[in-house]
PDB file of N, H, CA, C and O in Angstrom:
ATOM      1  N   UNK A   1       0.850  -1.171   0.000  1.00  0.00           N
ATOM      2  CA  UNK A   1       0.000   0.000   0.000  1.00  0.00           C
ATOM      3  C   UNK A   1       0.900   1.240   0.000  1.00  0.00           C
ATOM      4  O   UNK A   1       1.810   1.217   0.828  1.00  0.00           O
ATOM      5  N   UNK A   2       0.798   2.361  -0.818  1.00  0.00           N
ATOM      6  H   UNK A   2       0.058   2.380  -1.491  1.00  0.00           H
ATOM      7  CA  UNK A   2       1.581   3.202  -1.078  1.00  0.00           C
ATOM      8  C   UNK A   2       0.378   4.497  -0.078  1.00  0.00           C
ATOM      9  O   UNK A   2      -0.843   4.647  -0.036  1.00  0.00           O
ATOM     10  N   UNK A   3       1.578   5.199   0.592  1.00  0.00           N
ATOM     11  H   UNK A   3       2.570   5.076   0.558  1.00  0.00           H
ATOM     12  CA  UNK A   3       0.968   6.021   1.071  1.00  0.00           C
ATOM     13  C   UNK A   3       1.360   7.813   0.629  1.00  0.00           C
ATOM     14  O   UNK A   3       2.081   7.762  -0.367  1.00  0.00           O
ATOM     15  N   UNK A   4       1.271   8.354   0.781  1.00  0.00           N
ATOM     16  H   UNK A   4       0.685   8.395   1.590  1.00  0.00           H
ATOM     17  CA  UNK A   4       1.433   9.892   0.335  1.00  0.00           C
ATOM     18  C   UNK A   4       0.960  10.803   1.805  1.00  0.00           C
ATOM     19  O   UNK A   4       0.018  10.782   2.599  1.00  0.00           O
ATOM     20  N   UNK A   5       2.351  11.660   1.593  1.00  0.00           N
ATOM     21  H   UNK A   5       3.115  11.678   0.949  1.00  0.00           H
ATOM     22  CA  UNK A   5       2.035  12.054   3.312  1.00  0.00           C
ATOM     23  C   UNK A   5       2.402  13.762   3.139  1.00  0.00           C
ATOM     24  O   UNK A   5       2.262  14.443   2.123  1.00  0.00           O
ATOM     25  N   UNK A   6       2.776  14.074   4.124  1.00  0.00           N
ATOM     26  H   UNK A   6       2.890  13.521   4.950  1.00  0.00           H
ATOM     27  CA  UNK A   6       3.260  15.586   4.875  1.00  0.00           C
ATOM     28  C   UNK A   6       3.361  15.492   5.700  1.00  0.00           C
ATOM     29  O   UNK A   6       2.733  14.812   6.512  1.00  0.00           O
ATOM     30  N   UNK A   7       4.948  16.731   5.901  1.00  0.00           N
ATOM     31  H   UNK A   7       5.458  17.284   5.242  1.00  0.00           H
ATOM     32  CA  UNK A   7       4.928  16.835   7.326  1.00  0.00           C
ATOM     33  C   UNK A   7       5.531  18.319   7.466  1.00  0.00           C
ATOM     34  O   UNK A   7       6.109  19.079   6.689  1.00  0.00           O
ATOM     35  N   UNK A   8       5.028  18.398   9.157  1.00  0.00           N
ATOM     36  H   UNK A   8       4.558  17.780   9.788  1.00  0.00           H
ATOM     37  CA  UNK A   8       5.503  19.802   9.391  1.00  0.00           C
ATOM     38  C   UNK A   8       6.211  19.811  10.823  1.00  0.00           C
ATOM     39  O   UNK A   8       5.801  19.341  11.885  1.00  0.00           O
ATOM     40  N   UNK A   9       7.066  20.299  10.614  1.00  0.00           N
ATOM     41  H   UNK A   9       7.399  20.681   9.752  1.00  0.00           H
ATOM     42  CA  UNK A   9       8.417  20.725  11.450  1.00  0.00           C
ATOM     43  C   UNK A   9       8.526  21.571  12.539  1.00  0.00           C
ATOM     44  O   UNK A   9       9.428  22.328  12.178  1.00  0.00           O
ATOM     45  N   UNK A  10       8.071  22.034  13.987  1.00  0.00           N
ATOM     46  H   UNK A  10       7.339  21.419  14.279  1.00  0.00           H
ATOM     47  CA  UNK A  10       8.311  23.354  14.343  1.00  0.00           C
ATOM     48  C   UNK A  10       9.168  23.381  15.293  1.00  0.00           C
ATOM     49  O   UNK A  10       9.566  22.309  15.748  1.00  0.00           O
ATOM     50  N   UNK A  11       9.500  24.228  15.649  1.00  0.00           N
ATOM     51  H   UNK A  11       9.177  25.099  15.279  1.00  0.00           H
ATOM     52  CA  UNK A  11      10.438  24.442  16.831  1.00  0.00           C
ATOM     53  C   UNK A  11       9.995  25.264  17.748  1.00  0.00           C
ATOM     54  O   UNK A  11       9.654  26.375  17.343  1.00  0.00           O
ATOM     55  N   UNK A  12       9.877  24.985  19.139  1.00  0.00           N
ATOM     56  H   UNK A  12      10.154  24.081  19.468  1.00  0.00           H
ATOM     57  CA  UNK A  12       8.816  26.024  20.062  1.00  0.00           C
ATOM     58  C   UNK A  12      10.260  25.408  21.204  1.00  0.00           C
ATOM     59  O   UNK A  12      10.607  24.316  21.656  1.00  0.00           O
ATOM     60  N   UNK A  13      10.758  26.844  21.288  1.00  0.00           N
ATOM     61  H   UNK A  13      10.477  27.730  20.921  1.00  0.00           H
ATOM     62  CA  UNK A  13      11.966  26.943  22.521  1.00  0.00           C
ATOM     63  C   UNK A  13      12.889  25.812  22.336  1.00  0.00           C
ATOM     64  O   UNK A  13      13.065  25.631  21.131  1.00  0.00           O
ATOM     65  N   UNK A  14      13.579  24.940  23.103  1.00  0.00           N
ATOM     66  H   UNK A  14      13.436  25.088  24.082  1.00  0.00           H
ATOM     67  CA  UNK A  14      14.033  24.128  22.963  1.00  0.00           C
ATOM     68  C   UNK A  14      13.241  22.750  22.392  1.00  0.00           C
ATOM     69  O   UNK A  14      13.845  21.681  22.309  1.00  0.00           O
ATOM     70  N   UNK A  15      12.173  22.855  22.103  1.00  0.00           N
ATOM     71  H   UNK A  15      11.681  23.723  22.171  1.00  0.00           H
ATOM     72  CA  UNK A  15      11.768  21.222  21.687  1.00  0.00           C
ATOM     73  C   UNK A  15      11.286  21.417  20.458  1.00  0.00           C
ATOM     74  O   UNK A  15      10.631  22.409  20.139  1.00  0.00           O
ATOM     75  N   UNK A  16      11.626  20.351  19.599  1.00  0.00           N
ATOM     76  H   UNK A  16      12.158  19.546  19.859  1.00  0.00           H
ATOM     77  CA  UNK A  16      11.321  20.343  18.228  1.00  0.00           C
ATOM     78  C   UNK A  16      10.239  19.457  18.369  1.00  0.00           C
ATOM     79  O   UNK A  16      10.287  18.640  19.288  1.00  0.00           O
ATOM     80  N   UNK A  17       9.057  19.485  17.445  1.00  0.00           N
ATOM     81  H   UNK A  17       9.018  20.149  16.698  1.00  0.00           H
ATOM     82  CA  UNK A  17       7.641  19.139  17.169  1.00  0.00           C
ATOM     83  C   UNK A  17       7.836  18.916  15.331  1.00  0.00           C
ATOM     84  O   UNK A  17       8.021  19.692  14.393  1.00  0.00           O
ATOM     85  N   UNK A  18       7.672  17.383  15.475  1.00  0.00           N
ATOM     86  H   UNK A  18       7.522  16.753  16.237  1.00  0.00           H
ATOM     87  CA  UNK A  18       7.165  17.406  14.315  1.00  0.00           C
ATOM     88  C   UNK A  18       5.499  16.389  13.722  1.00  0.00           C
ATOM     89  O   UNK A  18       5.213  15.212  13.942  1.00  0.00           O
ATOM     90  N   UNK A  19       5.058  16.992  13.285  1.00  0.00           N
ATOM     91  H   UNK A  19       5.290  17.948  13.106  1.00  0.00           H
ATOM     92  CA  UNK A  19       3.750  16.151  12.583  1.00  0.00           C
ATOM     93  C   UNK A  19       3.523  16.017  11.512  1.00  0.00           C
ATOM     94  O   UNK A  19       3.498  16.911  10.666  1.00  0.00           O
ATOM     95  N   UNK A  20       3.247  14.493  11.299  1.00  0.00           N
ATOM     96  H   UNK A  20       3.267  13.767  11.986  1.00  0.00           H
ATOM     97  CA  UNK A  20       3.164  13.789  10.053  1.00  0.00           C
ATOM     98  C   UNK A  20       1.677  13.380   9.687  1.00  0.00           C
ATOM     99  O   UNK A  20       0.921  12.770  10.443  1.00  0.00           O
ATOM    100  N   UNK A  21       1.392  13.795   8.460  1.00  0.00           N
ATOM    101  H   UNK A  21       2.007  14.290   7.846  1.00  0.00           H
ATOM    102  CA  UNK A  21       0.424  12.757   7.807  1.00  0.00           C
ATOM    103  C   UNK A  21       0.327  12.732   6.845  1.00  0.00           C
ATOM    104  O   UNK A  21       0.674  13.446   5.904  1.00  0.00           O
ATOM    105  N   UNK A  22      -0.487  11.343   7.053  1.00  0.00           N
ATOM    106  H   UNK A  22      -0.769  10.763   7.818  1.00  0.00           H
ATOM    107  CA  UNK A  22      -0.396  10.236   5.606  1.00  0.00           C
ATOM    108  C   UNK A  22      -1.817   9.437   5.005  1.00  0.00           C
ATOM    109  O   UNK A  22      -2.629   8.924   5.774  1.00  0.00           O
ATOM    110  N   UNK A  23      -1.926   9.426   3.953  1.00  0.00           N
ATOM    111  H   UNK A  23      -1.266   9.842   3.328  1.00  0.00           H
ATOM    112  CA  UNK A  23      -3.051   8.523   3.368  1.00  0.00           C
ATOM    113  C   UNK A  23      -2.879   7.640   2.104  1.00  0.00           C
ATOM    114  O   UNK A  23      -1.893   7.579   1.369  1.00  0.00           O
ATOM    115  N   UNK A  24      -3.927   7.040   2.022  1.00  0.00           N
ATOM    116  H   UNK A  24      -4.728   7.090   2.619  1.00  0.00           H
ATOM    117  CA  UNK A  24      -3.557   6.203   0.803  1.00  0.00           C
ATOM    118  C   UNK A  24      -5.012   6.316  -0.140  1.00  0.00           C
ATOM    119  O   UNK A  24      -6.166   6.674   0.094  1.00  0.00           O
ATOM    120  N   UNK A  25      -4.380   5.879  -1.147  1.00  0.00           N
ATOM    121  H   UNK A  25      -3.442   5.588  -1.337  1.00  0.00           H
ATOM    122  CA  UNK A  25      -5.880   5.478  -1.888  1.00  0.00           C
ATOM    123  C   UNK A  25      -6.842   4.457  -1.801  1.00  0.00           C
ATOM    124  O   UNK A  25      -7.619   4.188  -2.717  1.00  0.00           O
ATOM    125  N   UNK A  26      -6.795   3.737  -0.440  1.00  0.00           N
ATOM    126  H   UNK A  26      -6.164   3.955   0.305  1.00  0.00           H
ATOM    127  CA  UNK A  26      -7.244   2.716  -0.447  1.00  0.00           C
ATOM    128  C   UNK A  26      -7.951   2.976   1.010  1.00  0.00           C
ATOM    129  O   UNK A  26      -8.191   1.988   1.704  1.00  0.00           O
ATOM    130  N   UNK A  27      -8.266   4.190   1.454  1.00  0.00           N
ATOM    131  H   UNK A  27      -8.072   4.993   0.890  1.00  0.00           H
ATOM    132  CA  UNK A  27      -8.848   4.752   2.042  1.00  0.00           C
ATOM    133  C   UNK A  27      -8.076   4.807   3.981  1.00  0.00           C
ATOM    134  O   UNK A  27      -8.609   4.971   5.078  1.00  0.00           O
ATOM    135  N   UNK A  28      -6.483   4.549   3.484  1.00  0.00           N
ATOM    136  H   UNK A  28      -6.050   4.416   2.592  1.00  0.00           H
ATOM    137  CA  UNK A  28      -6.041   4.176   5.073  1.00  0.00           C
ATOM    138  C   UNK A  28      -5.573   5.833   4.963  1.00  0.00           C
ATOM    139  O   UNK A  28      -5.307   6.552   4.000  1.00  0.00           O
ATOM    140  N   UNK A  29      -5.611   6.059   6.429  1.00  0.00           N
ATOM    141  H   UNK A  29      -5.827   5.475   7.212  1.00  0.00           H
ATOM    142  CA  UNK A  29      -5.037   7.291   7.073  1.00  0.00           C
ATOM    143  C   UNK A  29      -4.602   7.458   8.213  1.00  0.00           C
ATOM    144  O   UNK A  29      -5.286   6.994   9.126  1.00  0.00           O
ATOM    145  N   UNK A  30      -3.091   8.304   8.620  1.00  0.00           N
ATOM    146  H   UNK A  30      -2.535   8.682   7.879  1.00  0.00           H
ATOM    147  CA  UNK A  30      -2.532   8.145  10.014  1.00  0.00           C
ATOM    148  C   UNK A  30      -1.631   9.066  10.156  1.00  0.00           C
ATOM    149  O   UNK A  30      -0.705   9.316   9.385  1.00  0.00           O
ATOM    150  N   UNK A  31      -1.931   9.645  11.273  1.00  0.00           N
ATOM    151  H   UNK A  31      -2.684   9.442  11.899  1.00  0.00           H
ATOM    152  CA  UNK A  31      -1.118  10.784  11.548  1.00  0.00           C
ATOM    153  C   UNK A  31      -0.403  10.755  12.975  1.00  0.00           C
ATOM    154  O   UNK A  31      -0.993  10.148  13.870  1.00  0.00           O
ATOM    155  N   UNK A  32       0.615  11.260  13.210  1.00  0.00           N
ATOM    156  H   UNK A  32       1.094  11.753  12.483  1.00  0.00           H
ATOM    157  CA  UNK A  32       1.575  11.041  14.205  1.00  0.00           C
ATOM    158  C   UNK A  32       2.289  12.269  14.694  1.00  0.00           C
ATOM    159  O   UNK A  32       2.739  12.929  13.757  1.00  0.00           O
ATOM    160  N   UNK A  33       2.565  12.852  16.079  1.00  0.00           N
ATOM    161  H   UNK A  33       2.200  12.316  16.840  1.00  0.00           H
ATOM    162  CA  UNK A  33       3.286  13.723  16.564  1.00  0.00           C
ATOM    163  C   UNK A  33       4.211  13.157  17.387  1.00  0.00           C
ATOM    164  O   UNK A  33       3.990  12.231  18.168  1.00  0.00           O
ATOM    165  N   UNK A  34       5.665  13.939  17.140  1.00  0.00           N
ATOM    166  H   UNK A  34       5.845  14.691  16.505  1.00  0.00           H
ATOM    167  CA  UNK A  34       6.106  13.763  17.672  1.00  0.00           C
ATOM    168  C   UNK A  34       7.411  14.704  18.566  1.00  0.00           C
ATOM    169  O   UNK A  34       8.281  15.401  18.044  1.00  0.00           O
ATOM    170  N   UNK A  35       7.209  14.465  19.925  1.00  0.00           N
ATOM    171  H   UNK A  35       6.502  13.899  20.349  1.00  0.00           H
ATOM    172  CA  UNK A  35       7.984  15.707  20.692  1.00  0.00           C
ATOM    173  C   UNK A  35       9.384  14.892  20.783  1.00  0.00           C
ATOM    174  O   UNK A  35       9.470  13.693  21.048  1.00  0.00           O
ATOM    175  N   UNK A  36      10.593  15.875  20.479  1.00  0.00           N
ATOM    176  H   UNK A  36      10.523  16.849  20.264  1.00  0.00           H
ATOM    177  CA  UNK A  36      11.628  15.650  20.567  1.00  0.00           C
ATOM    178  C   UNK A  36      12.478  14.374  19.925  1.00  0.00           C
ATOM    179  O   UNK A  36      13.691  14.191  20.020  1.00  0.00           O
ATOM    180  N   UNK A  37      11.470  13.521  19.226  1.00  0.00           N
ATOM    181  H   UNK A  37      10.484  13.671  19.149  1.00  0.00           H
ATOM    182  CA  UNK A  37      11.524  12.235  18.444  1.00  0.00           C
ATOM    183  C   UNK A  37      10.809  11.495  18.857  1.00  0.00           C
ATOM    184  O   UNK A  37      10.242  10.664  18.148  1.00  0.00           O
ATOM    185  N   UNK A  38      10.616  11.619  20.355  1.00  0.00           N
ATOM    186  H   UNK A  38      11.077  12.294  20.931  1.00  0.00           H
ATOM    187  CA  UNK A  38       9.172  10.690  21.031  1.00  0.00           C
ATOM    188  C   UNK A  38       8.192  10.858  20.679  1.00  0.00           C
ATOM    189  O   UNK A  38       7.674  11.961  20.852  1.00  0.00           O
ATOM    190  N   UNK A  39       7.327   9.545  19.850  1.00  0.00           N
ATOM    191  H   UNK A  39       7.748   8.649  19.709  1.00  0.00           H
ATOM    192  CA  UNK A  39       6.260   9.963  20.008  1.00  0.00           C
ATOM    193  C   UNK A  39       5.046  10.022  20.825  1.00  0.00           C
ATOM    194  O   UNK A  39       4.604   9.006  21.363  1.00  0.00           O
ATOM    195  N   UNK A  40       4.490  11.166  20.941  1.00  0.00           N
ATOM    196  H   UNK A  40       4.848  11.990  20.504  1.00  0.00           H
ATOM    197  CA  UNK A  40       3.268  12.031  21.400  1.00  0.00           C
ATOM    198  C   UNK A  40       1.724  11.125  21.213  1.00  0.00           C
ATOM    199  O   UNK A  40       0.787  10.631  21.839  1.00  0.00           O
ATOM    200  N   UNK A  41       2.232  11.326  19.991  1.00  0.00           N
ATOM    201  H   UNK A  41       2.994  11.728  19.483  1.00  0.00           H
ATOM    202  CA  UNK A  41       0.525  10.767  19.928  1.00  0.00           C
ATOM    203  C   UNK A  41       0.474  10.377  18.602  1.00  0.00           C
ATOM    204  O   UNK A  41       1.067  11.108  17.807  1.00  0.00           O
ATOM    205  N   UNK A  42      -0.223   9.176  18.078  1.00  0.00           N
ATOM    206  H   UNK A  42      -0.704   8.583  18.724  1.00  0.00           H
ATOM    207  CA  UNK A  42      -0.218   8.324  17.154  1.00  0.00           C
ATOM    208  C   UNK A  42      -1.698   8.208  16.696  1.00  0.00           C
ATOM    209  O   UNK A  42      -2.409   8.535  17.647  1.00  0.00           O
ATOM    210  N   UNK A  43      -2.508   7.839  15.509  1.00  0.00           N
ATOM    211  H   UNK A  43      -1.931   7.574  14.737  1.00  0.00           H
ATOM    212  CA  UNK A  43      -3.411   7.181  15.389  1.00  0.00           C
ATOM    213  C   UNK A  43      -3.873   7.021  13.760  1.00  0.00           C
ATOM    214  O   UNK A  43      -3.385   7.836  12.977  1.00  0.00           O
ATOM    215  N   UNK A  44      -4.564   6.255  13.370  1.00  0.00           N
ATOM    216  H   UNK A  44      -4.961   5.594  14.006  1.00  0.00           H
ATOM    217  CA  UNK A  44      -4.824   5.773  11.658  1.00  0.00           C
ATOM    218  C   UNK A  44      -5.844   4.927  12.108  1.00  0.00           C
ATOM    219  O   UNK A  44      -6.137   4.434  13.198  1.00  0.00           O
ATOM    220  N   UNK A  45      -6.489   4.876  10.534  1.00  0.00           N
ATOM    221  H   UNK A  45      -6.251   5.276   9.649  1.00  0.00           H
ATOM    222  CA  UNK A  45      -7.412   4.171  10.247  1.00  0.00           C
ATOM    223  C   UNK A  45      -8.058   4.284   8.925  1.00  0.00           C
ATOM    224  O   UNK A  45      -7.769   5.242   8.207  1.00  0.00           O
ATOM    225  N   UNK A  46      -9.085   3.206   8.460  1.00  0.00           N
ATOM    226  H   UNK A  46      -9.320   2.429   9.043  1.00  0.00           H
ATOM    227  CA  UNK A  46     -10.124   3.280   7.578  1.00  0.00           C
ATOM    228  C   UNK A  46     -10.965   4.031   7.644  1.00  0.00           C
ATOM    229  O   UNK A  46     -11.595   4.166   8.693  1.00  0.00           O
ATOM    230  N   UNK A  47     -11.256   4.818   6.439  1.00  0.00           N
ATOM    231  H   UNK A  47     -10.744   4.709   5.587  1.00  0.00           H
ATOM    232  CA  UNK A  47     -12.333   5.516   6.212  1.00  0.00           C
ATOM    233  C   UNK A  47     -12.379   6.937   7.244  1.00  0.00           C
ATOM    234  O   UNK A  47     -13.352   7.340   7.881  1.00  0.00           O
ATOM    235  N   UNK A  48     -11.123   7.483   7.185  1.00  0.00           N
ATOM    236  H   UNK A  48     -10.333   7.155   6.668  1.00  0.00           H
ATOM    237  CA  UNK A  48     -10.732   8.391   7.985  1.00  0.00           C
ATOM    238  C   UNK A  48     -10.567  10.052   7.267  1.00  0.00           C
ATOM    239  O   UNK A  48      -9.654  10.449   6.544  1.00  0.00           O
ATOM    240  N   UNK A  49     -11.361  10.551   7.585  1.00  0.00           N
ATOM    241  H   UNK A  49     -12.103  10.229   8.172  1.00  0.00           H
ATOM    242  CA  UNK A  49     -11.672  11.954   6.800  1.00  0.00           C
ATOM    243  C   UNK A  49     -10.895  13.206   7.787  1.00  0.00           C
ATOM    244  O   UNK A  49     -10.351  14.155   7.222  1.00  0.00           O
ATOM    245  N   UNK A  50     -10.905  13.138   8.699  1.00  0.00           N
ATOM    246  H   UNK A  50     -11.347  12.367   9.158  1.00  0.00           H
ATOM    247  CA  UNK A  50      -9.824  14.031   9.820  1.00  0.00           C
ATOM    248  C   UNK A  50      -9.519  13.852  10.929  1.00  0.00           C
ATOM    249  O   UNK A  50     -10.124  13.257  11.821  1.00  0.00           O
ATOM    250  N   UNK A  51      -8.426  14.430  10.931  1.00  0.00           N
ATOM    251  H   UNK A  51      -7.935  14.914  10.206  1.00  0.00           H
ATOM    252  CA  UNK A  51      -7.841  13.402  12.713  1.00  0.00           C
ATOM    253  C   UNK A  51      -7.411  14.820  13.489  1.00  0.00           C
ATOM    254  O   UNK A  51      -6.709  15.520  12.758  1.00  0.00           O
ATOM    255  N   UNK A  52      -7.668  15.392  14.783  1.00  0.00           N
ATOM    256  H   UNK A  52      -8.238  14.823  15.377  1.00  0.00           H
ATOM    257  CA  UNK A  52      -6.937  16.247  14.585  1.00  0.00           C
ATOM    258  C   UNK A  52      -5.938  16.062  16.271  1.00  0.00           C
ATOM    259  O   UNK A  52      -6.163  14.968  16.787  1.00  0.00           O
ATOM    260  N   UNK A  53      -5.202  16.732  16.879  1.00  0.00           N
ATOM    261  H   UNK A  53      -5.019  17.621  16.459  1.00  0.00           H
ATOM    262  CA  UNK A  53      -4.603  16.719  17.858  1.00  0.00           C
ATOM    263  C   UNK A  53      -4.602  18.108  18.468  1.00  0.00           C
ATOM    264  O   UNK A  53      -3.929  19.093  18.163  1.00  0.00           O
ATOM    265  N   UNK A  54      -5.529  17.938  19.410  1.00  0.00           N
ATOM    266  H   UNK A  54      -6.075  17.138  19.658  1.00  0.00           H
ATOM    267  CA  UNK A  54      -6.269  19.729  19.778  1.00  0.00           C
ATOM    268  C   UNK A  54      -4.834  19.567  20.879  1.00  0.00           C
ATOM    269  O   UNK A  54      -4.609  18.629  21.643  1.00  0.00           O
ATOM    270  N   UNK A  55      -4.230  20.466  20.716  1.00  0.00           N
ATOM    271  H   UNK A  55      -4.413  21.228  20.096  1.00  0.00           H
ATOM    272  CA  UNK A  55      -3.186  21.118  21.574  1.00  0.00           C
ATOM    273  C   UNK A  55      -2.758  21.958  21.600  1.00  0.00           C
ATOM    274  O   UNK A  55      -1.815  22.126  20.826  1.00  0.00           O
ATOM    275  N   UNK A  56      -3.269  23.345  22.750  1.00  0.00           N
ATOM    276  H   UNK A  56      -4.034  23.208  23.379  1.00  0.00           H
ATOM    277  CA  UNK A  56      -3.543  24.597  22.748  1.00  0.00           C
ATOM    278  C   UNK A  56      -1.835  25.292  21.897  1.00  0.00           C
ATOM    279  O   UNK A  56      -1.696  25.893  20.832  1.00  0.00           O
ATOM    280  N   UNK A  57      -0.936  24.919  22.798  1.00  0.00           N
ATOM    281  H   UNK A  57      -1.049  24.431  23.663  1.00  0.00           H
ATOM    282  CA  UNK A  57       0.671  24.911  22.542  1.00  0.00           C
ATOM    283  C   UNK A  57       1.322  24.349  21.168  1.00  0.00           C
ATOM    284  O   UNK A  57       2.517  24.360  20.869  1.00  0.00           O
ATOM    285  N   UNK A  58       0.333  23.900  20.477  1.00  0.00           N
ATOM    286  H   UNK A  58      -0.637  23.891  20.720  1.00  0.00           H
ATOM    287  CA  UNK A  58       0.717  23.728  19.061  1.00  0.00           C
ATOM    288  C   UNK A  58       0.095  24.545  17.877  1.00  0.00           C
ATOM    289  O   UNK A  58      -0.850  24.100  17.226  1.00  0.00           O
ATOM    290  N   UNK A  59       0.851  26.136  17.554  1.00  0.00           N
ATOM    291  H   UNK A  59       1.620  26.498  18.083  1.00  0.00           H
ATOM    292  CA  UNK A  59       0.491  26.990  16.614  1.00  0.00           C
ATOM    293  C   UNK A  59       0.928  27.042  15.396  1.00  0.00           C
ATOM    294  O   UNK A  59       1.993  26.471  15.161  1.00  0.00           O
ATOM    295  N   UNK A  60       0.264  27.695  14.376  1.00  0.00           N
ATOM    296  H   UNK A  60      -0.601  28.159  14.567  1.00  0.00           H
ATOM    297  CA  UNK A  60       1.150  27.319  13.189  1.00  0.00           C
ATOM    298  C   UNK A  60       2.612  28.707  13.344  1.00  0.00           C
ATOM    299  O   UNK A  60       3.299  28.923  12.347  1.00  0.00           O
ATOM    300  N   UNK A  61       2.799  29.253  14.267  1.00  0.00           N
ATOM    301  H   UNK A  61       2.241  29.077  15.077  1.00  0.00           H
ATOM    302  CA  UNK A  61       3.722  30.396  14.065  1.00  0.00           C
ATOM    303  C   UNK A  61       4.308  29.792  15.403  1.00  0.00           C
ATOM    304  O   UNK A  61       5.061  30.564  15.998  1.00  0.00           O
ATOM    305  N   UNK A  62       4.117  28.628  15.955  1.00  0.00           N
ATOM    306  H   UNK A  62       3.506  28.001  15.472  1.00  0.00           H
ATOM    307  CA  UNK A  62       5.330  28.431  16.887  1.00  0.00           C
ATOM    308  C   UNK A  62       4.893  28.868  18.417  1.00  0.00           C
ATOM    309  O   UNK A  62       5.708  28.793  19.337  1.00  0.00           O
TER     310      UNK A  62
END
């Protein structure tokens, strides 16, 4: 299964944040954060239209 993704990079003080996501055409989807390389928080699935990770401390300007 070929997937097609993005990701975005931030840096907030010393800890780097990055979040990934990914889907396929076969209707799989999964997205992943991760603080400092650890990951945060994980999740995918079928028939998955949006995932989101409400976290006040995660802006798009950092």
């Amino acid at each position: 299964m070929r997937l097609y993704g993005q990701r975005w990079l931030y840096r907030i003080g010393n800890q780097t944040v990055t979040v990934d996501n990914a889907f396929s055409w076969t209707s799989w989807a999964q997205e992943r954060m991760l603080v400092n390389d650890e990951t945060s928080h994980s999740t995918g699935g079928y028939l998955v239209y949006k995932r989101d990770f409400d976290q006040d401390w995660l802006t798009t300007t950092g």
